[in-house]
BATORDREN-300569 format. One record per atom (N, C-alpha, C, O): residue in one letter; x, y, z. Coordinates in steps of 0.1 Angstrom, whole numbers, plus 5000, padded with zeros to 4 digits. Layout:
BEGIN
<r r="a" xx="X" yy="Y" zz="Z"/>
...
//
This chain:
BEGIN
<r r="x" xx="1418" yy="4224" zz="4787"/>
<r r="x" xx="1414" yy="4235" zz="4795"/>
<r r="x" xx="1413" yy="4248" zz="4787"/>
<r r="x" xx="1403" yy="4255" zz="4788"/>
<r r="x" xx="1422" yy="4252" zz="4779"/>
<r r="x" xx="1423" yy="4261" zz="4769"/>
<r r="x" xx="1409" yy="4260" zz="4763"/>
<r r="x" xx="1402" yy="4269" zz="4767"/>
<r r="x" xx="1405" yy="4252" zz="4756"/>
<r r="x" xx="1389" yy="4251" zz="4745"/>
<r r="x" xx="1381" yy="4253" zz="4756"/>
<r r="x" xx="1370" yy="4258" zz="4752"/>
<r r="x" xx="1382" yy="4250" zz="4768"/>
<r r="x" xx="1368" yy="4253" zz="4778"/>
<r r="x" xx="1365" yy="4270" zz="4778"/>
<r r="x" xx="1355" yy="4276" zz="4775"/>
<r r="x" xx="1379" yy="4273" zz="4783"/>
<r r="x" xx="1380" yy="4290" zz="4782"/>
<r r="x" xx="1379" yy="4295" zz="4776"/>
<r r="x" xx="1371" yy="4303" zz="4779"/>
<r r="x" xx="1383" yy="4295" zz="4759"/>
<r r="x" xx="1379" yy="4304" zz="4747"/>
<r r="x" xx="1359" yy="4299" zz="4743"/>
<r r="x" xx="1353" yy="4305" zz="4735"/>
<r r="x" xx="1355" yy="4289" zz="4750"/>
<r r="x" xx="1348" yy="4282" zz="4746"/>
<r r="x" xx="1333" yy="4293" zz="4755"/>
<r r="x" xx="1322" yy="4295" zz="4751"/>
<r r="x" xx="1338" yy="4296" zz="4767"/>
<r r="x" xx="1331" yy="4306" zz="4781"/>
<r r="x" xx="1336" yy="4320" zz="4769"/>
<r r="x" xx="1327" yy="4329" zz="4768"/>
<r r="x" xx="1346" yy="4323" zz="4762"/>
<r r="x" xx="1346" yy="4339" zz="4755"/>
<r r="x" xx="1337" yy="4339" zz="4745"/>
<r r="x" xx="1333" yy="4350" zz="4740"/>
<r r="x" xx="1332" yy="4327" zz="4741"/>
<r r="x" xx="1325" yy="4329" zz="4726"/>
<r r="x" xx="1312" yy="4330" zz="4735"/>
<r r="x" xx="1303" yy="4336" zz="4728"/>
<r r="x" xx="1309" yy="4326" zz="4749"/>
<r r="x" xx="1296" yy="4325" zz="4754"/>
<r r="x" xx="1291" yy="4343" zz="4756"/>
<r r="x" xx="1280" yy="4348" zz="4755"/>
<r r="x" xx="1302" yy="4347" zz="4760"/>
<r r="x" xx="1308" yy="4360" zz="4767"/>
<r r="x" xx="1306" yy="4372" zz="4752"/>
<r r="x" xx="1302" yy="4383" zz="4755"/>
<r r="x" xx="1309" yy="4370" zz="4742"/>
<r r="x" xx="1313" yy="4375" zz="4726"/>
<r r="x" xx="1294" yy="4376" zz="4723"/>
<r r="x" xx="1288" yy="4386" zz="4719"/>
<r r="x" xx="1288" yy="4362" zz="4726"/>
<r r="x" xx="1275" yy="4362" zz="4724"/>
<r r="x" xx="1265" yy="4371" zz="4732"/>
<r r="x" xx="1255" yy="4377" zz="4728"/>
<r r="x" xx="1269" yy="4371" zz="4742"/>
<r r="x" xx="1260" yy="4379" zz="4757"/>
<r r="x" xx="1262" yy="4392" zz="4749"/>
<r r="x" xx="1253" yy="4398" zz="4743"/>
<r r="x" xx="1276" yy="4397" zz="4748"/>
<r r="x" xx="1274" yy="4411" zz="4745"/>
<r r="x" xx="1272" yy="4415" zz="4732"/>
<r r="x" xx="1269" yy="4427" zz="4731"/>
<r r="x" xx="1273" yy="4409" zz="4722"/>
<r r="x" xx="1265" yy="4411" zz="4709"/>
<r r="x" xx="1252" yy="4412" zz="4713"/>
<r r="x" xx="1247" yy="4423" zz="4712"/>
<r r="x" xx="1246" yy="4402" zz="4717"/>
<r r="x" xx="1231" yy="4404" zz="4719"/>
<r r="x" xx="1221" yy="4415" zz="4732"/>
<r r="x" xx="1208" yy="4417" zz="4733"/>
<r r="x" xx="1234" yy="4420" zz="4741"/>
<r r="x" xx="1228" yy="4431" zz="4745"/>
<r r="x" xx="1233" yy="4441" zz="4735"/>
<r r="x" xx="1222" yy="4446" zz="4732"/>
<r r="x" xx="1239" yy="4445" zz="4730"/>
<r r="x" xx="1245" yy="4456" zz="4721"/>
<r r="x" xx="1229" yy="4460" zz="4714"/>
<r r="x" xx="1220" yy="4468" zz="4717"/>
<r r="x" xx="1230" yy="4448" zz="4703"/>
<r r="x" xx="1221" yy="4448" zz="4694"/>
<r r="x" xx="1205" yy="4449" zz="4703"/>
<r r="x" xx="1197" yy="4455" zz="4696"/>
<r r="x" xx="1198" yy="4446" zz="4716"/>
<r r="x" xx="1195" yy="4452" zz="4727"/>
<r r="x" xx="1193" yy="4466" zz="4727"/>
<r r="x" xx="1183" yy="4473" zz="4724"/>
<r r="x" xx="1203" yy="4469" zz="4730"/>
<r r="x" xx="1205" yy="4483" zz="4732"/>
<r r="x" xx="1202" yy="4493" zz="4717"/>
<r r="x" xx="1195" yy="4503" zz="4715"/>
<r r="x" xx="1207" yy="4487" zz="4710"/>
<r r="x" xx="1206" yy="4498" zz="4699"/>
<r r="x" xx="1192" yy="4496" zz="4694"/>
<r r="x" xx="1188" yy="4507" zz="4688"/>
<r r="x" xx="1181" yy="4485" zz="4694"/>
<r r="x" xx="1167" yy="4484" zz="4693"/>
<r r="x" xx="1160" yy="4495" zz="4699"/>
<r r="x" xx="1153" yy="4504" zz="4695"/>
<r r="x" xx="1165" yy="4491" zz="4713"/>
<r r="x" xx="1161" yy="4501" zz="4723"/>
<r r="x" xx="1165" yy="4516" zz="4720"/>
<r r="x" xx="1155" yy="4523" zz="4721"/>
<r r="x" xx="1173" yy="4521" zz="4717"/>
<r r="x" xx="1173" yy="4532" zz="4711"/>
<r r="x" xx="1165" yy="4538" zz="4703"/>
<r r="x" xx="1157" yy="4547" zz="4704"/>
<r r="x" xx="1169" yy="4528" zz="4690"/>
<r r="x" xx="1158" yy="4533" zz="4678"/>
<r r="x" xx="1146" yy="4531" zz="4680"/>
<r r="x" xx="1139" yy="4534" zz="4670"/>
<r r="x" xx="1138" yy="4526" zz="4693"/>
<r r="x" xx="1122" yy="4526" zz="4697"/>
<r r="x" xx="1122" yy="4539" zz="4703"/>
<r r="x" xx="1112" yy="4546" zz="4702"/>
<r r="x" xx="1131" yy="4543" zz="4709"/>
<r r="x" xx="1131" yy="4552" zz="4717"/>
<r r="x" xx="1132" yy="4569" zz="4707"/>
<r r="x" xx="1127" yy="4579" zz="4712"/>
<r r="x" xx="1137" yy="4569" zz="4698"/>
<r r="x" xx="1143" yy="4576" zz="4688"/>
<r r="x" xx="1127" yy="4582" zz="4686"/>
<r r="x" xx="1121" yy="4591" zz="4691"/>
<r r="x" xx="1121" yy="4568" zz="4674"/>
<r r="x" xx="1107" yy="4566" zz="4669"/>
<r r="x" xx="1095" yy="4574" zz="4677"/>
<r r="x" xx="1085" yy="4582" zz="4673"/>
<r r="x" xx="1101" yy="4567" zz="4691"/>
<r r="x" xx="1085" yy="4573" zz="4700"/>
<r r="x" xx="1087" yy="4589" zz="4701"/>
<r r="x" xx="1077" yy="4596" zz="4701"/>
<r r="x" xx="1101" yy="4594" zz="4702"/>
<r r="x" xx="1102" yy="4610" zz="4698"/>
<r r="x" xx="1094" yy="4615" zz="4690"/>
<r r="x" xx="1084" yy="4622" zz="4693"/>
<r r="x" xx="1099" yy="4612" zz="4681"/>
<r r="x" xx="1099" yy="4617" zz="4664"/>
<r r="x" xx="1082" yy="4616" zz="4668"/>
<r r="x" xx="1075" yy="4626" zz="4669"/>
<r r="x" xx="1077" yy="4602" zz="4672"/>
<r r="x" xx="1058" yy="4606" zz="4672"/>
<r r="x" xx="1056" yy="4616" zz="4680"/>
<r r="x" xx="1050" yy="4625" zz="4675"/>
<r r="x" xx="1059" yy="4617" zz="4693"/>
<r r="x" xx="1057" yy="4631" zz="4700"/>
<r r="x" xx="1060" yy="4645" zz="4696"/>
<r r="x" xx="1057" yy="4655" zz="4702"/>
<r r="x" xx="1067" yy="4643" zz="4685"/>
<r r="x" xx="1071" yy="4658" zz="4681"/>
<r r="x" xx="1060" yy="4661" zz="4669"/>
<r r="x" xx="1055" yy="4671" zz="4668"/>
<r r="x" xx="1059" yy="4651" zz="4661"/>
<r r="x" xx="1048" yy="4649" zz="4652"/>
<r r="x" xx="1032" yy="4655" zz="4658"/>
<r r="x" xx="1023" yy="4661" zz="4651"/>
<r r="x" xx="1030" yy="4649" zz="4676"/>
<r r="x" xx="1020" yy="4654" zz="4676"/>
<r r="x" xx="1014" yy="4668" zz="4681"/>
<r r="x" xx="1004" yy="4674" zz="4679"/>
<r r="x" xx="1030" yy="4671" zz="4690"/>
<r r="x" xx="1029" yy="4686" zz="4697"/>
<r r="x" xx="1034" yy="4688" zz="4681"/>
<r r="x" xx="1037" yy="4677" zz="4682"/>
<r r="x" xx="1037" yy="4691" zz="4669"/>
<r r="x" xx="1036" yy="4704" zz="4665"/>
<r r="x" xx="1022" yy="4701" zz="4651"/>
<r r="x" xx="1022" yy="4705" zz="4640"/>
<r r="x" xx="1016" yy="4693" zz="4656"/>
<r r="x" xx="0997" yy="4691" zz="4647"/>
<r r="x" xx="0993" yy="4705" zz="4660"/>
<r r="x" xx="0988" yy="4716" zz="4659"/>
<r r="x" xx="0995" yy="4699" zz="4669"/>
<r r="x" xx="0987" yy="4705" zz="4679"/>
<r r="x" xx="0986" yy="4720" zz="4681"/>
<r r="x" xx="0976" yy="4727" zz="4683"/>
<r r="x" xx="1006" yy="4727" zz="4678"/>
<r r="x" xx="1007" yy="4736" zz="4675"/>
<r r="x" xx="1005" yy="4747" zz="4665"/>
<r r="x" xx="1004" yy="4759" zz="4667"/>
<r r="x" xx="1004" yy="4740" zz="4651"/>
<r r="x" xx="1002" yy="4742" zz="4641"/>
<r r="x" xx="0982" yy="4743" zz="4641"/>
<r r="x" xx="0976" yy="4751" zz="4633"/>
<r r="x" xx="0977" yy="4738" zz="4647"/>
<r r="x" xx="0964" yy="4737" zz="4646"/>
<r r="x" xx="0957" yy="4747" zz="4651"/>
<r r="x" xx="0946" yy="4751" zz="4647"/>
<r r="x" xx="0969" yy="4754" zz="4664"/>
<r r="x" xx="0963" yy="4764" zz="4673"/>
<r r="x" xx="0966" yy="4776" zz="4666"/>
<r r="x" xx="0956" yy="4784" zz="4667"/>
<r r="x" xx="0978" yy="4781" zz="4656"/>
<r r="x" xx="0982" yy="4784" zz="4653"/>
<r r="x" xx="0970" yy="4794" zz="4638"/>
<r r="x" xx="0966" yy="4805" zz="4634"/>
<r r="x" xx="0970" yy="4782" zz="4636"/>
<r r="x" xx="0960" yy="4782" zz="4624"/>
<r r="x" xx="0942" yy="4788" zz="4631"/>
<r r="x" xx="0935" yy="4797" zz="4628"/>
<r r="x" xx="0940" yy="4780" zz="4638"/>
<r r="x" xx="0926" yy="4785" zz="4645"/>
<r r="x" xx="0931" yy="4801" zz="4650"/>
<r r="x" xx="0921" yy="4808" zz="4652"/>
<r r="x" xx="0942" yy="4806" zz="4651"/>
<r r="x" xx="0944" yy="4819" zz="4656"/>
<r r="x" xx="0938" yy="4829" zz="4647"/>
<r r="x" xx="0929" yy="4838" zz="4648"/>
<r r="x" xx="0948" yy="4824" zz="4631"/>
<r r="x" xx="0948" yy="4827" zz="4624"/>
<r r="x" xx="0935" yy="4834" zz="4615"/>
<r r="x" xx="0933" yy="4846" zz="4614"/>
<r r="x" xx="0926" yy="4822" zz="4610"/>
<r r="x" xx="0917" yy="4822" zz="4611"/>
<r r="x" xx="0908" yy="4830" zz="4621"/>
<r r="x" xx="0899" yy="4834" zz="4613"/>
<r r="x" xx="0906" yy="4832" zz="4628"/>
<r r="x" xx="0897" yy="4838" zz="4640"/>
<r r="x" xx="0903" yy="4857" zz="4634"/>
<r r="x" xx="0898" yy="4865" zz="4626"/>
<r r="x" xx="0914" yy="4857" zz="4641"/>
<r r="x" xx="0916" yy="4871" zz="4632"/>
<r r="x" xx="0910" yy="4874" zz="4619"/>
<r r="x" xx="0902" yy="4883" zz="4618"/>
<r r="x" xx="0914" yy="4866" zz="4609"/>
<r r="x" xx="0908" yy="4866" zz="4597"/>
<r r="x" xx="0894" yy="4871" zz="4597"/>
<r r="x" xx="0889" yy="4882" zz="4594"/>
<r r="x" xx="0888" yy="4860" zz="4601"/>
<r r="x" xx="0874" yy="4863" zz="4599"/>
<r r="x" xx="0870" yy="4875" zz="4611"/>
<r r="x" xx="0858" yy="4879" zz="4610"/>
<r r="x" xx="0877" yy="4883" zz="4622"/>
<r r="x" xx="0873" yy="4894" zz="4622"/>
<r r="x" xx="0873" yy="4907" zz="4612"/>
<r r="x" xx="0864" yy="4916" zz="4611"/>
<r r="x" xx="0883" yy="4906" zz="4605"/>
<r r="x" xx="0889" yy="4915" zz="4596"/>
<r r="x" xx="0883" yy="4913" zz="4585"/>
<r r="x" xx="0885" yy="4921" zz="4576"/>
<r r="x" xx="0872" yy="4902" zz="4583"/>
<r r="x" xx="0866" yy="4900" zz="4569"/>
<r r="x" xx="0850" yy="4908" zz="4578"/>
<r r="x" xx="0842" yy="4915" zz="4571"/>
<r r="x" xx="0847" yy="4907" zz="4586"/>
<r r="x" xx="0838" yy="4915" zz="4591"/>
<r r="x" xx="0837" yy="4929" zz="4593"/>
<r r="x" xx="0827" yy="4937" zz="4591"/>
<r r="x" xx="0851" yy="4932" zz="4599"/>
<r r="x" xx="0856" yy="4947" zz="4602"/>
<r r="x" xx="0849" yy="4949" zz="4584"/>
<r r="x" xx="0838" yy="4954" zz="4581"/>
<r r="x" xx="0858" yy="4944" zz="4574"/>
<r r="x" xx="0858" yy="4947" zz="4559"/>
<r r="x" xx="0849" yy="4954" zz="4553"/>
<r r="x" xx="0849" yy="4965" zz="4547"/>
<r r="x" xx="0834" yy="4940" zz="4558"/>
<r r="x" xx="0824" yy="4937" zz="4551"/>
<r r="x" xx="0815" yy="4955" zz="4560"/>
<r r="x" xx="0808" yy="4963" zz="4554"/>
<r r="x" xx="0817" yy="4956" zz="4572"/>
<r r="x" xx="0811" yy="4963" zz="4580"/>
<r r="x" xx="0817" yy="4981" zz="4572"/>
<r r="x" xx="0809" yy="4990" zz="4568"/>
<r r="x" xx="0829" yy="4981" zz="4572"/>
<r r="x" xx="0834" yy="4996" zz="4562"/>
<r r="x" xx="0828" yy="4998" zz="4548"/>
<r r="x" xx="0822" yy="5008" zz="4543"/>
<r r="x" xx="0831" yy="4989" zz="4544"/>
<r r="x" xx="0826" yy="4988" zz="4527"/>
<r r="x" xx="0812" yy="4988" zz="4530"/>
<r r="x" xx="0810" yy="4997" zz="4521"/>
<r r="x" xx="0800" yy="4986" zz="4534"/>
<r r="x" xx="0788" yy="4992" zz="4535"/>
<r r="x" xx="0787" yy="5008" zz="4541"/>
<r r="x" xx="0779" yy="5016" zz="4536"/>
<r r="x" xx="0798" yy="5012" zz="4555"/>
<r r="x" xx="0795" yy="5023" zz="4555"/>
<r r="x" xx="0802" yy="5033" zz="4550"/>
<r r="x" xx="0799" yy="5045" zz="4553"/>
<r r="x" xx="0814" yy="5030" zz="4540"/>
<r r="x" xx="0819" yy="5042" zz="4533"/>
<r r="x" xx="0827" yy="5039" zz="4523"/>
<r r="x" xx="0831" yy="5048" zz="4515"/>
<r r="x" xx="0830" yy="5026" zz="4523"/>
<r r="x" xx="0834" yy="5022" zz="4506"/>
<r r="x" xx="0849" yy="5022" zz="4508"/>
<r r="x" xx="0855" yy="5015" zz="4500"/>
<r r="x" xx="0855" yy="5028" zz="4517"/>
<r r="x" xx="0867" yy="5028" zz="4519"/>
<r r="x" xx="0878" yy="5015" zz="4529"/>
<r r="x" xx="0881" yy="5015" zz="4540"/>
<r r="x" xx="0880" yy="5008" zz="4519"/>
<r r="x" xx="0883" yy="4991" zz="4527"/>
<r r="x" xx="0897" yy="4993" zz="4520"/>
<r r="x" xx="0891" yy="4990" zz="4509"/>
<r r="x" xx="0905" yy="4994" zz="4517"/>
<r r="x" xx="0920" yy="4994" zz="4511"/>
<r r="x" xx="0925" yy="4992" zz="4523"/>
<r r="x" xx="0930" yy="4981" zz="4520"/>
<r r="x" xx="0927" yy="4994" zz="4535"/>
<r r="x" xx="0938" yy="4993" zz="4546"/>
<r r="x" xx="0935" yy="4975" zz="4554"/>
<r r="x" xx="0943" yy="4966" zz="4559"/>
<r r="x" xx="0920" yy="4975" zz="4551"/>
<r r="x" xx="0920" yy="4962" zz="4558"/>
<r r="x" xx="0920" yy="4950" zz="4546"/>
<r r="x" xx="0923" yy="4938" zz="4548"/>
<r r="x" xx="0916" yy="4955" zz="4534"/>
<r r="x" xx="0919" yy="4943" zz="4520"/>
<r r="x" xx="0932" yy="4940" zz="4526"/>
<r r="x" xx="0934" yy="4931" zz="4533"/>
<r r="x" xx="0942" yy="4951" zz="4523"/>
<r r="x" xx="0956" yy="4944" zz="4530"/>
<r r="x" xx="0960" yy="4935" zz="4545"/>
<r r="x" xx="0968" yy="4926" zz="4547"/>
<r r="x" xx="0952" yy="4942" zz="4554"/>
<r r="x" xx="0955" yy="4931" zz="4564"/>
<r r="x" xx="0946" yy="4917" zz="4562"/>
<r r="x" xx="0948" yy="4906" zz="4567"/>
<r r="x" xx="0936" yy="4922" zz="4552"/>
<r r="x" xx="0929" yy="4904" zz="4551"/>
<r r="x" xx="0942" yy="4892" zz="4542"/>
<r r="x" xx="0944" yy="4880" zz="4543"/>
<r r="x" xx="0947" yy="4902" zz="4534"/>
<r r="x" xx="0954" yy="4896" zz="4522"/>
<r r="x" xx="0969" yy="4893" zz="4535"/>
<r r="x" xx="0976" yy="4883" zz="4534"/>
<r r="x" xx="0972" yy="4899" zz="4542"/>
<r r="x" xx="0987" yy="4892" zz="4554"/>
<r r="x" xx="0978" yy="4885" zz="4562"/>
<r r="x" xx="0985" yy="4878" zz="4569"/>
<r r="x" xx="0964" yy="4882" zz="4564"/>
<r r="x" xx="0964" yy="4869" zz="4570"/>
<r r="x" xx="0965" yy="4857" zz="4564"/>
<r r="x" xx="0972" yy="4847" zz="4568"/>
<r r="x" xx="0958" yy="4856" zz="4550"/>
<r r="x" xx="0962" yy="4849" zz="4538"/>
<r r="x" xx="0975" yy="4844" zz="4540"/>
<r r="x" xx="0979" yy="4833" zz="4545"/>
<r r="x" xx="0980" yy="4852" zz="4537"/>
<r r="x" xx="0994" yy="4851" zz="4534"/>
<r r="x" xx="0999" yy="4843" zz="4548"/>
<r r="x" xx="1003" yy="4831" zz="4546"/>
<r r="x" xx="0998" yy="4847" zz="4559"/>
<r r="x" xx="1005" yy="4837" zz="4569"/>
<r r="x" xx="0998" yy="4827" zz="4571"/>
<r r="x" xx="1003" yy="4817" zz="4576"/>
<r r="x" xx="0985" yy="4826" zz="4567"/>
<r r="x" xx="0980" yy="4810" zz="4570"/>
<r r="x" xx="0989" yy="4800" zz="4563"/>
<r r="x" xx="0995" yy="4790" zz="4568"/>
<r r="x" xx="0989" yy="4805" zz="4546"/>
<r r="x" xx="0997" yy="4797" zz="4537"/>
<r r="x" xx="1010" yy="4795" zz="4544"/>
<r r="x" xx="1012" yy="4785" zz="4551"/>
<r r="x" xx="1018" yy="4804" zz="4544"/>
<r r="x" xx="1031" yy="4805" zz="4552"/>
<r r="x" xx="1030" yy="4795" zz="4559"/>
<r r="x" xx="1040" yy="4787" zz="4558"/>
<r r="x" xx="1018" yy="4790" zz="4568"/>
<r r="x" xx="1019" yy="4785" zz="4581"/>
<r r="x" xx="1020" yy="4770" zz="4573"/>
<r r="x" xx="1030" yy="4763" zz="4573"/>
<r r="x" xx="1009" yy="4767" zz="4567"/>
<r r="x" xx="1007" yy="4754" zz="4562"/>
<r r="x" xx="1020" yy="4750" zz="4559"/>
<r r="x" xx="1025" yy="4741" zz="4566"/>
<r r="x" xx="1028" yy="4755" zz="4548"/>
<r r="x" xx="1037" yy="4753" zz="4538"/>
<r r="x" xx="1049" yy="4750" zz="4550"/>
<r r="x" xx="1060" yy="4743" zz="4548"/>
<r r="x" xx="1046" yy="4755" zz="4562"/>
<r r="x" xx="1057" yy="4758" zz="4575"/>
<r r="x" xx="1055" yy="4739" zz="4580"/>
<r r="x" xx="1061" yy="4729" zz="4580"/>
<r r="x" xx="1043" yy="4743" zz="4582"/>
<r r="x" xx="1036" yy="4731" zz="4590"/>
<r r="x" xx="1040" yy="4718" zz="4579"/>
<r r="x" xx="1048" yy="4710" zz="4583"/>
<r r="x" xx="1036" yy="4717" zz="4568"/>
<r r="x" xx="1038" yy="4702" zz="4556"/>
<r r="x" xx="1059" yy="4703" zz="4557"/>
<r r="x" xx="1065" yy="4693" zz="4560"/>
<r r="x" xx="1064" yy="4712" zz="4555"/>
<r r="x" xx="1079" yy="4711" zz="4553"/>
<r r="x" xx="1088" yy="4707" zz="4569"/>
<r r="x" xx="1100" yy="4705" zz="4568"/>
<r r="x" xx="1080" yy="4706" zz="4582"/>
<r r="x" xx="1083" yy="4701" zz="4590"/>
<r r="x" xx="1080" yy="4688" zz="4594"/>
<r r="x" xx="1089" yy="4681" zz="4598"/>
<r r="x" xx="1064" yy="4684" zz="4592"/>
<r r="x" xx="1061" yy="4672" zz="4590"/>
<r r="x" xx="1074" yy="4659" zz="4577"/>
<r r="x" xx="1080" yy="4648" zz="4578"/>
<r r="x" xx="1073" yy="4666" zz="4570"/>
<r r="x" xx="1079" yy="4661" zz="4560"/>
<r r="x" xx="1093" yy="4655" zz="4564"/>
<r r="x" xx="1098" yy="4644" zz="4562"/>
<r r="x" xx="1098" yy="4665" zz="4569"/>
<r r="x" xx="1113" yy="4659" zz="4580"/>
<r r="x" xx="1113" yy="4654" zz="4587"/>
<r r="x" xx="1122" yy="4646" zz="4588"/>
<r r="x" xx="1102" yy="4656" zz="4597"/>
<r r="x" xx="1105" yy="4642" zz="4607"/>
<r r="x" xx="1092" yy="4628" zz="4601"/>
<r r="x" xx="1094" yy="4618" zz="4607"/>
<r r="x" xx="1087" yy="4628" zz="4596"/>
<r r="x" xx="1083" yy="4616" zz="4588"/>
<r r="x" xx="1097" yy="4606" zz="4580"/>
<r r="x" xx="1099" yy="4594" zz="4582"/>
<r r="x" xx="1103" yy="4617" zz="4571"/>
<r r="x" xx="1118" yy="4614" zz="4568"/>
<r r="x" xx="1127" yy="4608" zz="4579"/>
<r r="x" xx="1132" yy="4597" zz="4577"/>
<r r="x" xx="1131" yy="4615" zz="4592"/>
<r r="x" xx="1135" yy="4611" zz="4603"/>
<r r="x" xx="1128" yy="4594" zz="4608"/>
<r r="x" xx="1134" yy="4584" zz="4613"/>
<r r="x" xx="1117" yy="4595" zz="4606"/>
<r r="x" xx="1109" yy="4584" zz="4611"/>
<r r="x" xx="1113" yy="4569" zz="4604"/>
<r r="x" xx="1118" yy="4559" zz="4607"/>
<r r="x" xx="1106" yy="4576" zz="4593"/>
<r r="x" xx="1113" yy="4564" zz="4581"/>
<r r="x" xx="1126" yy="4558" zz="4580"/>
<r r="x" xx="1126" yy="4546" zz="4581"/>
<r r="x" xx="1136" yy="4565" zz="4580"/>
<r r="x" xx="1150" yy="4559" zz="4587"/>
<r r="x" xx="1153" yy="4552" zz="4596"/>
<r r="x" xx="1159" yy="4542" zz="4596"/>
<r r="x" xx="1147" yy="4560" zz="4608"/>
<r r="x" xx="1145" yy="4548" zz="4617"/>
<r r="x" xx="1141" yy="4534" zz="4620"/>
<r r="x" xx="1147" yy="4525" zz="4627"/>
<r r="x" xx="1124" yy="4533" zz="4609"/>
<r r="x" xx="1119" yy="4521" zz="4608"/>
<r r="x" xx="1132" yy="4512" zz="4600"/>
<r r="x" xx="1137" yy="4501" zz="4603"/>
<r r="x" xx="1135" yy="4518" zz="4591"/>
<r r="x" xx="1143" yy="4508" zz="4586"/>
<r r="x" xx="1153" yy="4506" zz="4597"/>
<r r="x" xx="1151" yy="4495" zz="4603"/>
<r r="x" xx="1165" yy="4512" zz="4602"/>
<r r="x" xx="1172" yy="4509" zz="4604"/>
<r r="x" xx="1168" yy="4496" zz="4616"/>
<r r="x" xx="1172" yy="4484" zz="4615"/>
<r r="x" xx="1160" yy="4502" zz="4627"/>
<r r="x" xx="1151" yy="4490" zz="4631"/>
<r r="x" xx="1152" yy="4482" zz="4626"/>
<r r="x" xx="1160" yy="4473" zz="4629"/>
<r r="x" xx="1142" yy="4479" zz="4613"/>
<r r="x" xx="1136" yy="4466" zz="4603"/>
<r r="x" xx="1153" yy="4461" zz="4604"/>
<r r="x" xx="1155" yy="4449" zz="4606"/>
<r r="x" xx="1161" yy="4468" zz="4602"/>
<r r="x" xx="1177" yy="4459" zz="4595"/>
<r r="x" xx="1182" yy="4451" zz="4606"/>
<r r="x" xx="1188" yy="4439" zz="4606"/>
<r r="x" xx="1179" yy="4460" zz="4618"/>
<r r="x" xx="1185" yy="4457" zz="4628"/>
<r r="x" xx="1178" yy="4443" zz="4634"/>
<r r="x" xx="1185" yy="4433" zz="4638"/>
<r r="x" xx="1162" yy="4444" zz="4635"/>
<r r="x" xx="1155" yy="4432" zz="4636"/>
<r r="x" xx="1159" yy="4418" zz="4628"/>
<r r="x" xx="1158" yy="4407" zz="4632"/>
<r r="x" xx="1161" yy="4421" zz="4619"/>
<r r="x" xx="1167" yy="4413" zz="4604"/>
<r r="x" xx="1178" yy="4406" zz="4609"/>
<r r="x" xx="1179" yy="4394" zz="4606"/>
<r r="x" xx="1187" yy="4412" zz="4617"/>
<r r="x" xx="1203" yy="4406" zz="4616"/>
<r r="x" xx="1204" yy="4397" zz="4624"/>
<r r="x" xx="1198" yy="4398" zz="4635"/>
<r r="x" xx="1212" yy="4384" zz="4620"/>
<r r="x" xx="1213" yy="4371" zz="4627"/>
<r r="x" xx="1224" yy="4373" zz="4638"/>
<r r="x" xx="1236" yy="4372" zz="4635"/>
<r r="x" xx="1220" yy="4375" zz="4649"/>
<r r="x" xx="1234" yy="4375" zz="4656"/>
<r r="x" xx="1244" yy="4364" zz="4654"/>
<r r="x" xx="1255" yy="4366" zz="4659"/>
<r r="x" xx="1241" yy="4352" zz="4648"/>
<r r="x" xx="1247" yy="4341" zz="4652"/>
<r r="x" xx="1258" yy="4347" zz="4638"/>
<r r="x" xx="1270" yy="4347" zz="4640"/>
<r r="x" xx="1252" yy="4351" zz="4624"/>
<r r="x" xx="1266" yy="4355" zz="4617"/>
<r r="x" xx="1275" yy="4364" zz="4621"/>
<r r="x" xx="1287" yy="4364" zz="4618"/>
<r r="x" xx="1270" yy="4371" zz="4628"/>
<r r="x" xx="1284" yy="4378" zz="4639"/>
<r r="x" xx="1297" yy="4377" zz="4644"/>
<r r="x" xx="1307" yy="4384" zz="4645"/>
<r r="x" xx="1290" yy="4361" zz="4647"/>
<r r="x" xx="1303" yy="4354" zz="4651"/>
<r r="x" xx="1309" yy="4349" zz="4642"/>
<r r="x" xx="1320" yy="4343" zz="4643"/>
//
């Protein structure tokens, strides 16, 4: 009667290894599908961001082009052309050094996934 019982714990040892390992799949899909959603709201934000950018810009290259024909005097907006410059790059360099992290974030995941996929439950036991 004893080996029947320990014999129902190893059935019992197996069930919850294999939801465990379950669960933590499920997680790290869950984790993943984040990481892509945040990947795509901040393309999306970064895009808007940049089209703002841009749009300004190219009024201020017109304001520019429109002064310097009628009086030669463009020094105040060269500098605001040159701070939009400047934040587009800002933006970019903002935009690649975020992607870059959660790509990083991503990548961990897959593997740990891949490892997790990988593992025999049966050596477990």
């Amino acid at each position: 009667m004893e080996y029947f019982e320990y014999g129902n714990k190893d059935l019992d040892v197996e069930e919850f290894l294999k939801q465990s390992h379950d669960r933590q799949e499920l997680r790290l899909e869950e984790e993943l599908n984040r990481i892509e959603q945040q990947l795509e709201e901040r393309e999306a934000i970064f895009e808007q961001h940049r089209e703002d950018l841009e749009s300004k810009l190219d009024w201020y290259l017109e304001r520019l082009e429109k002064a310097y024909k009628l009086t030669g005097n463009v020094d105040e907006l060269k500098q605001k052309v040159t701070e939009f410059y400047n934040l587009l790059r800002e933006e970019r360099v903002q935009h690649w050094r975020d992607k870059q992290e959660l790509e990083k974030e991503r990548r961990e995941l897959l593997r740990e996934l891949n490892e997790l996929e990988e593992t025999d439950l049966t050596q477990l036991l």
